[in-house]
C-alpha positions, 0 to 999 in steps of 0.5 A: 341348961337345955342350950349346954345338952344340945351344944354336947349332943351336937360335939357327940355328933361330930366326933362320931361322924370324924371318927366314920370319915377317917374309917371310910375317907380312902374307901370313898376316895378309891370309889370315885377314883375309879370312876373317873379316873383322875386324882384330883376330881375324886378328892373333890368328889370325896370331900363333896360326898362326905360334906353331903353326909355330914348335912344329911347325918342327922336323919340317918337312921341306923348308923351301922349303915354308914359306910354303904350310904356314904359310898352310893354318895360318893358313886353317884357324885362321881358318876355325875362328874363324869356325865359332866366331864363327857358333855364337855368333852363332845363339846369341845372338839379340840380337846376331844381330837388332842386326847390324852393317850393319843401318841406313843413315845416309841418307848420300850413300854410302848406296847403295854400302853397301847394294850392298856388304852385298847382295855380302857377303850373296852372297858367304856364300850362295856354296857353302863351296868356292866361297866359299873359293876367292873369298876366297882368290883376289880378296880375298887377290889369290893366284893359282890355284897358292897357293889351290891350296896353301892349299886342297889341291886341284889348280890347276885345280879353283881355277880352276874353282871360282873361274869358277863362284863369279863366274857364280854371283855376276853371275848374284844381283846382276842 
């Protein structure tokens, strides 16, 4: 008896923990995206983060928090494929000096190209913790308060944070 009530919690458990990853799968998806900025390696991340949640669902506690812990999951497994991806970068000289973006095609959206490689290259010049708050807020289009959840900090630090990295950033593309 005790075998079929613990069999039918475990199902329970399952299926609200289904039911948190299809609420949140494209939210996490578009956190690590916009970390890295590449397909592929934010599905991997998203699927990691959600595989990381489900062993660790059990011991978490308030269960109307989900959404705020599984995206930091996902933040934080991005921002360490990332640091992964740069180290191998620097290590490898030829692909590093073979970047993509590298070339312009001469053709008519040329211009925007450029511009958008020089905003990019901008972007990654930002501060660590003005670049994070950036990303978070305009390219994952999360208000102060989630940034604030995902990050750790209080909301207005987010917005300031956020205020700078902008001045920052109109100031370098004058």
């Amino acid at each position: 008896m005790d075998n079929l009530m613990a069999r039918s919690d475990a199902e329970e458990r399952s299926a609200g923990f289904a039911a948190r990853v299809a609420e949140n799968q494209r939210r996490v998806f578009h956190i690590a995206y916009g970390v890295l900025g590449n397909w592929a390696d934010a599905e991997e991340v998203a699927q990691e983060a959600f595989l990381h949640a489900y062993r660790k669902f059990p011991s978490l506690r308030e269960a109307e928090k989900f959404r705020a812990w599984v995206n930091r999951i996902a933040f934080r497994l991005a921002l360490n494929r990332q640091r992964g991806i740069r180290r191998r970068l620097v290590r490898d000289d030829t692909w590093h000096a073979a970047g993509p973006g590298d070339t312009v095609d001469g053709s008519t959206h040329a211009e925007q190209c450029v511009l958008l490689d020089r905003l990019r290259n901008e972007i990654e010049g930002l501060p660590e913790k003005l670049r994070r708050v950036l990303q978070l807020s305009i390219v994952e289009d999360m208000d102060a308060s989630d940034v604030a959840l995902v990050l750790d900090i209080p909301a207005g630090t987010v917005r300031s944070r956020l205020h700078a990295a902008r001045k920052l950033l109109l100031e370098a593309m004058k």
